[in-house]
C-alpha positions in Angstrom: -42.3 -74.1 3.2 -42.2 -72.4 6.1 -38.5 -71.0 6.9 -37.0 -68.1 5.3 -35.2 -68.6 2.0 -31.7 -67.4 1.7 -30.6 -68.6 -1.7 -32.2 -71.0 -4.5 -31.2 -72.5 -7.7 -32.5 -74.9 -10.1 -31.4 -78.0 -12.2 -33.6 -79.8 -14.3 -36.9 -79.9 -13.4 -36.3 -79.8 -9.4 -35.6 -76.1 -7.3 -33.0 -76.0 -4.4 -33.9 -73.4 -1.2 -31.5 -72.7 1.1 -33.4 -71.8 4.6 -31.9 -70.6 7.9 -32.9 -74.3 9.3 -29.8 -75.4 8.3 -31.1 -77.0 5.4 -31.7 -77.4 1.8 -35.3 -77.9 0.5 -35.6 -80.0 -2.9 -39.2 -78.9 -4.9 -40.8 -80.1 -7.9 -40.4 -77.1 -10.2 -43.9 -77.9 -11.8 -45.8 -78.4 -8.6 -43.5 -76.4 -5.7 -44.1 -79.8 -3.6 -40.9 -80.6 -1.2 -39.3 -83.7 -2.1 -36.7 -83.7 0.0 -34.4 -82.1 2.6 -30.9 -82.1 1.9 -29.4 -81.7 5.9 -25.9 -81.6 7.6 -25.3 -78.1 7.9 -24.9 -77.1 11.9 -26.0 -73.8 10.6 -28.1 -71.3 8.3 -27.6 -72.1 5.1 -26.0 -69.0 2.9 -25.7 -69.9 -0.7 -25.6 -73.0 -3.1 -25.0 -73.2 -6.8 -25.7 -76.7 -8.6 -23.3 -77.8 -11.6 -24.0 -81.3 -13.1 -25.0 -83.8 -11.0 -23.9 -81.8 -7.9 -24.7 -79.0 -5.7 -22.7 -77.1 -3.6 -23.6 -75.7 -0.2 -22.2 -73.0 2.3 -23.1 -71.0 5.5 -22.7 -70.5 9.0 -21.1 -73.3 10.0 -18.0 -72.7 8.1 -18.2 -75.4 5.6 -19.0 -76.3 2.2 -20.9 -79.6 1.1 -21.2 -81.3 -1.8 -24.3 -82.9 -2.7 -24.8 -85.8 -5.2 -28.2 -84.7 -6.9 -29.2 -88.2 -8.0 -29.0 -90.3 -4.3 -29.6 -86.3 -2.3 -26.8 -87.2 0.1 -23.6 -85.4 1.2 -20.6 -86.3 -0.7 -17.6 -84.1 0.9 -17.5 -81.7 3.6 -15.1 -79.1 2.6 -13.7 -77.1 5.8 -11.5 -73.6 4.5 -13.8 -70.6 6.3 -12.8 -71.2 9.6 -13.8 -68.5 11.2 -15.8 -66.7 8.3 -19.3 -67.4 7.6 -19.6 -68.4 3.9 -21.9 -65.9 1.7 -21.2 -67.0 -1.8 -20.2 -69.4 -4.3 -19.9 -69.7 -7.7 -19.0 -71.9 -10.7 -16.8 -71.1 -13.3 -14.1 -72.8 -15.8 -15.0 -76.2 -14.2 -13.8 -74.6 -10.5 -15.7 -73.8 -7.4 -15.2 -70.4 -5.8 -16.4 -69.1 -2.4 -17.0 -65.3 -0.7 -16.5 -65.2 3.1 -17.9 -62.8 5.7 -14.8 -60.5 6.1 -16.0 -58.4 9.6 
């Protein structure tokens, strides 16, 4: 890979890199081979978190995506940091919670 990672998580046996090439790299946790690139974001990508079969994406472009991790394609566009860059997001109790650039 070679973009600069900004966030990663993992699910199974496959790693998720954000990168600031507005996209999401999917590797083989074994090997570190790309398998695929998750892309829609208009921006850098600033965080993801994956929770059963999905994963959740924010950044610059002031939106959240959901990923189906089975098919890697967008589900949902979710569009509530207008005007905020999205820095983090996290699961908990079964609900999705973002962190916004305040300045």
């Amino acid at each position: 890979m070679d973009s600069q990672l900004w966030d990663y998580c993992s699910s199974g046996v496959k790693i998720y890199c954000a990168d600031k090439n507005h996209s999401i790299k999917v590797l083989d946790a074994v090997t570190l081979d790309e398998i695929a690139s998750l892309d829609g974001h208009l921006d850098r990508v600033n965080a993801i978190v994956a929770h059963g079969n999905s994963l959740y994406s924010g950044g610059n472009d002031n939106s959240i995506r959901v990923w189906n991790l089975t098919t890697n394609s967008s589900e949902a566009t979710l569009s509530y940091h207008v005007g905020n860059w999205l820095f983090g997001l996290a699961i908990f109790g079964g609900k999705l919670y973002s962190g916004m650039d305040m300045v």
